[in-house]
C-alpha positions in Angstrom: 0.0 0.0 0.0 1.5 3.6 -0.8 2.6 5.8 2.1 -0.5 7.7 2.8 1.2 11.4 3.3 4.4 12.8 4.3 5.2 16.1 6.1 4.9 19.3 3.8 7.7 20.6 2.5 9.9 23.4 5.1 8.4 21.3 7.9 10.5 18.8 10.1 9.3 16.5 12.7 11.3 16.4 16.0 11.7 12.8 16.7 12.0 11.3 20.2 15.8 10.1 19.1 16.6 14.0 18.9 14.1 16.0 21.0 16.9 15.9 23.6 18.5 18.5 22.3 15.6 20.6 22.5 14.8 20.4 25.9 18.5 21.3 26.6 18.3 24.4 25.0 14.5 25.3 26.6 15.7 24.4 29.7 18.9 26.5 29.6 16.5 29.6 27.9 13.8 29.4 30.2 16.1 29.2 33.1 18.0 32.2 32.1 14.8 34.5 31.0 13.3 33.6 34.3 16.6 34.9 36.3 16.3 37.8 34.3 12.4 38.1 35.5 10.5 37.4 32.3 7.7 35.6 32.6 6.1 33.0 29.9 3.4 33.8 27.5 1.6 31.8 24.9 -0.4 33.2 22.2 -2.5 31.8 19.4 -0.9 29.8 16.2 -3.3 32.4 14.3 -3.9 35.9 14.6 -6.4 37.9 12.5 -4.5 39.3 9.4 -4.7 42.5 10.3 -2.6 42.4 13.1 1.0 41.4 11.5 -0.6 44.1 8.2 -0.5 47.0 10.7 2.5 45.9 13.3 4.9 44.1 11.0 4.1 46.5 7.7 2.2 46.0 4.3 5.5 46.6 2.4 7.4 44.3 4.4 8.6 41.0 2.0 6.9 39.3 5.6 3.3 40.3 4.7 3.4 40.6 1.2 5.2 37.4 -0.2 6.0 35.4 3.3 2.2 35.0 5.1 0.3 32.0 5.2 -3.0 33.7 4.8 -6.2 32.2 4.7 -10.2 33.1 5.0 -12.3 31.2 7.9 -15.8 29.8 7.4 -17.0 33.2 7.9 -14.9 35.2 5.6 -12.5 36.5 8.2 -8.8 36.7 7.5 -6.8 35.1 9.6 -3.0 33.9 9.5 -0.6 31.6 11.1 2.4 34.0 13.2 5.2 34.5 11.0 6.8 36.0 14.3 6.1 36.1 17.7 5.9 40.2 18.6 3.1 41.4 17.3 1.0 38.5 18.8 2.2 39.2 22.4 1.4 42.8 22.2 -2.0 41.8 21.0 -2.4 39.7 24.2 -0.8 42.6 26.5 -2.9 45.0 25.2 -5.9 43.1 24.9 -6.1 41.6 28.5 -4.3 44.9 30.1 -1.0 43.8 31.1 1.1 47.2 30.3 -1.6 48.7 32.5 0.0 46.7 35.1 3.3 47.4 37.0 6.2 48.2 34.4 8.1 47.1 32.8 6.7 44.3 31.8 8.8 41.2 30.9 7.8 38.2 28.9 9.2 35.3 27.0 8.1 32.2 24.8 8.8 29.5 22.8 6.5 29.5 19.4 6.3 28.2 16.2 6.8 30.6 13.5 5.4 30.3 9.7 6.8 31.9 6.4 6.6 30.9 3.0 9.9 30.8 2.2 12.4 28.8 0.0 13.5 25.5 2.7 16.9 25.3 3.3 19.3 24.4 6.8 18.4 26.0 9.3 15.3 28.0 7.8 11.8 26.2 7.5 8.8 26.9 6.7 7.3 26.2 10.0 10.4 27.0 12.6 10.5 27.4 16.5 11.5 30.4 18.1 12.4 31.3 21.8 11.6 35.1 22.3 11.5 37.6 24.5 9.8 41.1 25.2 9.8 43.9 27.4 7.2 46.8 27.7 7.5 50.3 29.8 11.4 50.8 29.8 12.6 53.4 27.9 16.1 53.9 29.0 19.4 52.7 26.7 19.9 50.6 29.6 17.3 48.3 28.8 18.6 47.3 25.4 21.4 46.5 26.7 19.8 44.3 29.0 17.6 42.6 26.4 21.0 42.1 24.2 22.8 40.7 27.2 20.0 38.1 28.0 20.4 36.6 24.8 24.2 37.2 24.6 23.9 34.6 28.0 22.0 31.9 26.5 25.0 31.8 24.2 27.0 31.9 26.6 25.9 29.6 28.8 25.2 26.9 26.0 28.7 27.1 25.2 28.5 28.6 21.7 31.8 30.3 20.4 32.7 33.1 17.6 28.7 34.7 18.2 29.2 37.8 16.6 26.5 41.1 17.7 26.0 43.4 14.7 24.5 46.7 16.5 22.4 50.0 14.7 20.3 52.3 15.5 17.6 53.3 12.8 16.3 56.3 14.5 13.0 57.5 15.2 10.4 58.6 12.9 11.9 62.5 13.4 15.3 61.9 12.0 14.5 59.2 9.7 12.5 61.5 7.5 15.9 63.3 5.8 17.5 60.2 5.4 14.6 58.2 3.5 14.8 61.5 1.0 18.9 61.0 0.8 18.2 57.3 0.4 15.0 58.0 -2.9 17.8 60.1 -4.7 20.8 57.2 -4.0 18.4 54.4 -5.4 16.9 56.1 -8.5 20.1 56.3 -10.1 20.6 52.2 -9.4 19.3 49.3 -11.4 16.9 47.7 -8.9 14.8 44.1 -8.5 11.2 44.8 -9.4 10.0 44.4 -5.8 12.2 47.2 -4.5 11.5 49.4 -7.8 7.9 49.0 -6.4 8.3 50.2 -3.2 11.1 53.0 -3.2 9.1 55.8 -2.5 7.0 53.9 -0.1 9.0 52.4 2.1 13.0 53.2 1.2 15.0 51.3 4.2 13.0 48.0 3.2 15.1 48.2 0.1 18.5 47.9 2.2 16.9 44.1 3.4 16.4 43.1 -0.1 17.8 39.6 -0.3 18.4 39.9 -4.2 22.2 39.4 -5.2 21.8 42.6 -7.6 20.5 45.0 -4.5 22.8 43.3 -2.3 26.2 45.2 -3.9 23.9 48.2 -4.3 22.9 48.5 -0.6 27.2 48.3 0.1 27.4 51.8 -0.8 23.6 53.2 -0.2 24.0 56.2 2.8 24.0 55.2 6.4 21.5 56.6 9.3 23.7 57.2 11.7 24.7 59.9 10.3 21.2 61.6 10.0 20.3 60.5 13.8 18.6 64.0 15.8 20.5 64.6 19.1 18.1 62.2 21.3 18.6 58.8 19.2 22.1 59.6 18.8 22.5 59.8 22.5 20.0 57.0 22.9 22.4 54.8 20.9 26.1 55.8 22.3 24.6 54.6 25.8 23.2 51.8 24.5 26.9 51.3 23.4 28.6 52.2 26.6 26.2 49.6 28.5 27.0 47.2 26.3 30.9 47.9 26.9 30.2 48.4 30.5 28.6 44.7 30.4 31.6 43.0 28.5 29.0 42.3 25.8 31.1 42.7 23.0 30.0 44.2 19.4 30.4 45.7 16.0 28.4 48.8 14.3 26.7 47.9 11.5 25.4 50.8 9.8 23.3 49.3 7.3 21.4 47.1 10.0 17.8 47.7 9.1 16.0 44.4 10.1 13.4 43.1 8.1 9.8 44.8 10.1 8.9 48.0 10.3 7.8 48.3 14.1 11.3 48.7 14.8 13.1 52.2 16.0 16.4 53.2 17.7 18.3 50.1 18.6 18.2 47.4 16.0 20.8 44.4 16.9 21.2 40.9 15.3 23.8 37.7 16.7 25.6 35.6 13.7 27.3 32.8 13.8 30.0 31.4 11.2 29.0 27.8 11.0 25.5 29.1 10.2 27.0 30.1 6.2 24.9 32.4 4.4 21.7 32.1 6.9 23.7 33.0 9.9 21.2 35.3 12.1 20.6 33.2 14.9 19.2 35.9 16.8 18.1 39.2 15.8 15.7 42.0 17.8 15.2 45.9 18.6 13.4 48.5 20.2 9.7 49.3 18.9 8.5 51.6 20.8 5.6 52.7 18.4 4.1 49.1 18.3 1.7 49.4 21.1 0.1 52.6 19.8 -0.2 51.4 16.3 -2.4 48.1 17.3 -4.7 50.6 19.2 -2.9 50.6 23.2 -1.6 53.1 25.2 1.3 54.1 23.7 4.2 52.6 25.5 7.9 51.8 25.0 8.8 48.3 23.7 11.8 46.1 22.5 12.7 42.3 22.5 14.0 39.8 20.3 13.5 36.5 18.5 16.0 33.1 18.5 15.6 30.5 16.1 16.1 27.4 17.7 16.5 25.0 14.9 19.8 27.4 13.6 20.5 27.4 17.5 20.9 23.4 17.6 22.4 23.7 14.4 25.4 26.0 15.6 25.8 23.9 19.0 26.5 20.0 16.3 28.8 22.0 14.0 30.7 23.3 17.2 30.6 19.7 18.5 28.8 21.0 21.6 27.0 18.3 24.2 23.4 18.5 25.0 21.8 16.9 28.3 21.5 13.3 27.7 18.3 12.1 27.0 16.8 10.6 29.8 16.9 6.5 29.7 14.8 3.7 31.2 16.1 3.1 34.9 14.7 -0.6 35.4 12.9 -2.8 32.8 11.6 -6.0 34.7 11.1 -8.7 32.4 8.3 -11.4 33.6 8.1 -14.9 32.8 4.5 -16.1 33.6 1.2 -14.0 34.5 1.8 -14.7 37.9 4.7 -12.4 37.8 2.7 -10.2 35.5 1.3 -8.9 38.0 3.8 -7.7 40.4 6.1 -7.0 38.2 3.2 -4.1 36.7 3.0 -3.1 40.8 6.4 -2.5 41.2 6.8 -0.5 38.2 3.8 1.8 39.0 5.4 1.9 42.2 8.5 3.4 41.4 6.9 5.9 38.9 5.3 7.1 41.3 8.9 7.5 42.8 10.2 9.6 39.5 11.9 5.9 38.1 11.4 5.2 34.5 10.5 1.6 35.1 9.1 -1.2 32.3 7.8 -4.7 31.6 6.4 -6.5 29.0 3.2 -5.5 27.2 4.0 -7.1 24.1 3.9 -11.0 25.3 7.7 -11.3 24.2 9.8 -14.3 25.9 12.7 -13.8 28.1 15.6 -13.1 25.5 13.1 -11.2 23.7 12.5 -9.0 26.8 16.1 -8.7 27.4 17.1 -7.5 24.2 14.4 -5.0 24.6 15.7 -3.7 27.4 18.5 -3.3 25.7 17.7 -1.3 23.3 15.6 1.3 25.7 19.2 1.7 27.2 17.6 0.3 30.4 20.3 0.8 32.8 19.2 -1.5 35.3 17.4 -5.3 34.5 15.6 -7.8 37.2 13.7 -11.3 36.5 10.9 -12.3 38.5 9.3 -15.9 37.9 7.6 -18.4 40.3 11.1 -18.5 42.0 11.6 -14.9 43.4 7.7 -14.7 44.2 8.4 -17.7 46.2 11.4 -16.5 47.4 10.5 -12.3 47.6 13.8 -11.5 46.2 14.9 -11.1 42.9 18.5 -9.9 41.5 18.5 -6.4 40.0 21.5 -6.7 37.0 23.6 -3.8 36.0 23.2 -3.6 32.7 26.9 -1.7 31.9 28.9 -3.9 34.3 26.8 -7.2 34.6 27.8 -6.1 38.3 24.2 -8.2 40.1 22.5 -7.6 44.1 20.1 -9.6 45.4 16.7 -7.2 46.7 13.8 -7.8 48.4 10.2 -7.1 46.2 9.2 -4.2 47.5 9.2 -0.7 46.0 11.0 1.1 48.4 13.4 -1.6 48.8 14.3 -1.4 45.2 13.9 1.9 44.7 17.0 2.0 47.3 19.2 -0.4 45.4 18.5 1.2 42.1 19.9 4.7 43.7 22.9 2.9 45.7 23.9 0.2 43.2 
């Protein structure tokens, strides 16, 4: 019979082999947002269309070639997240958390969709850790945000991160440079898409991805040097925090990011064993976000992590992940009479925090035994008419072949299995 379906294309199961690796680097995430006080949000896989139109931007290559879009039974548009911002400030403002006590901290872990072309490390359907902060306004708090994600790095052991750091101003200062940046790119040869939308939207052209716009942007004017005085002394303390922090960095004056809620500080972490895709983190202040989905205007900045590129950067660095937790004791029974107390002993020690298993599948001994073996039990134990007669058994080491008699009883074995 023909394989009934397979996964669409840009999507990638995590299989129980490898999902190790993921819960090492949510563990070591979490942990670290939590000590930095954020606290975890989850928001819908869909948001109504509108949402990601009005806080990501309609001439963003995110809404208009990258959205999985799609009508409802009733005719309402709706689409899954292609990031995880906008949706959180939907749920802060809609259930009144930035009315609370600021600022406000949060952080998640999400799936993310974009029609884009698959390749390493970039899917269709990827998972992001991400974090946010509402109410604080000072540089100080960039650097905070920056330095929270330069520790997960850090503490995951990654090496040769690079930050890239701009700021892109606020909507005062950016107005002379859009002009300067019209005049520079009607006098190139441009991709259609950014011929389209040069007098809309400028800056989008210097995140084009084509090749041809690419060596045009390397000599297109800079903002930095249009900044007014307060984004220009925004950004050298954001730069002085950093230094003061030991977060190292370089300027990058092109440094647009790809959505246009951002302003000021715009910041992204690359990695060499990435190649070409080699964001692996990337984020910003967006301090007109709030307003523009209809809240109380308030100051905003966070960032997103890809975790799939962040697994990827830890194998080609050869770094370890937790090991993935393996079966403690697999009891292997050879009639029904020790059917039964094998099943009591290992809902017994569950209940203790042991993995413990027997046979559901009616195998033999050797069969049992070599399926044991491949759960990488680390402890085995036989019990037949003998050791219920008996009420011992021998527990097995299963490394060693290193054997101790115990009596059947839970707590008795759960002792051995922690001693032996």
């Amino acid at each position: 019979m023909a394989l009934i379906t397979k996964a669409p294309r840009g999507t990638e199961d995590k299989l129980p082999a490898d999902i190790y690796k993921w819960h090492t680097v949510e563990k070591i995430t979490r942990a670290i947002a939590e000590s930095y006080g954020c606290k975890e949000i989850r928001t819908p896989a869909f948001e109504h269309t509108e949402l990601f139109q009005r806080g990501i931007g309609g001439t963003t290559d995110v809404v208009q070639k990258e959205m999985y879009t799609f009508d409802d039974k009733k005719g309402r548009s709706l689409t899954l997240k292609p990031e995880g911002t906008a949706g959180a400030a939907r749920a802060a403002i809609e259930h009144g958390l930035i009315a609370a006590a600021l600022p406000l901290k949060l952080f998640y872990f999400t799936s993310c969709f974009r029609y884009e072309a698959p390749q390493s490390g970039r899917l269709r359907e990827h998972r992001q850790f991400g974090v946010e902060v509402y109410g604080a306004v000072k540089p100080l708090a960039d650097a905070e945000v920056i330095c929270l994600a330069n520790d997960v790095f850090i503490q995951l052991g990654l090496k040769n991160v690079q930050l890239e750091i701009n700021s892109i101003g606020c909507s005062g200062c950016r107005g002379e440079y859009k002009k300067e940046l019209i005049d520079f790119y009607k006098q190139q040869n441009l991709c259609n898409l950014c011929s389209e939308r040069l007098e809309r939207n400028p800056m989008r052209l210097l995140d084009c991805k084509s090749d041809s716009c690419r060596e045009v942007n390397k000599n297109a004017p800079v903002i930095t040097k249009y900044l007014c005085n307060g984004c220009e002394a925004h950004f050298t303390a954001v730069k002085s925090a950093l230094t003061a922090l030991g977060v190292s960095f370089t300027e990058s004056p092109r440094l647009v990011r790809g959505l246009d809620y951002y302003t000021n500080t715009v910041f992204e972490f690359k990695s060499e064993s990435l190649g070409a895709q080699d964001t692996v983190c990337a984020g910003g202040r967006y301090d007109g976000l709030i307003a523009e989905l209809g809240g109380t205007p308030v100051a905003g900045l966070g960032f997103g992590m890809g975790l799939e590129r962040l697994i990827l950067v830890m194998q080609a660095q050869g770094l370890e992940f937790e090991p993935a937790k393996s079966c403690d004791l697999y009891i292997a029974a050879l009639d029904s009479g020790a059917e039964i107390t094998a099943a009591k002993l290992v809902k017994e020690l569950r209940e203790c925090g042991f993995w413990a298993e027997t046979d559901l599948a009616g195998r033999g001994l050797g069969a049992q035994m070599k399926y044991a073996d491949k759960l990488g039990a680390r402890f085995s134990m036989v019990l037949g008419s003998n050791e219920l007669s008996n009420g011992t058994a021998i527990i097995k080491n299963m490394q060693n072949g290193e054997k101790r008699e115990v009596g059947l009883s839970a707590e008795k074995v759960k002792l051995c299995l922690i001693e032996f």
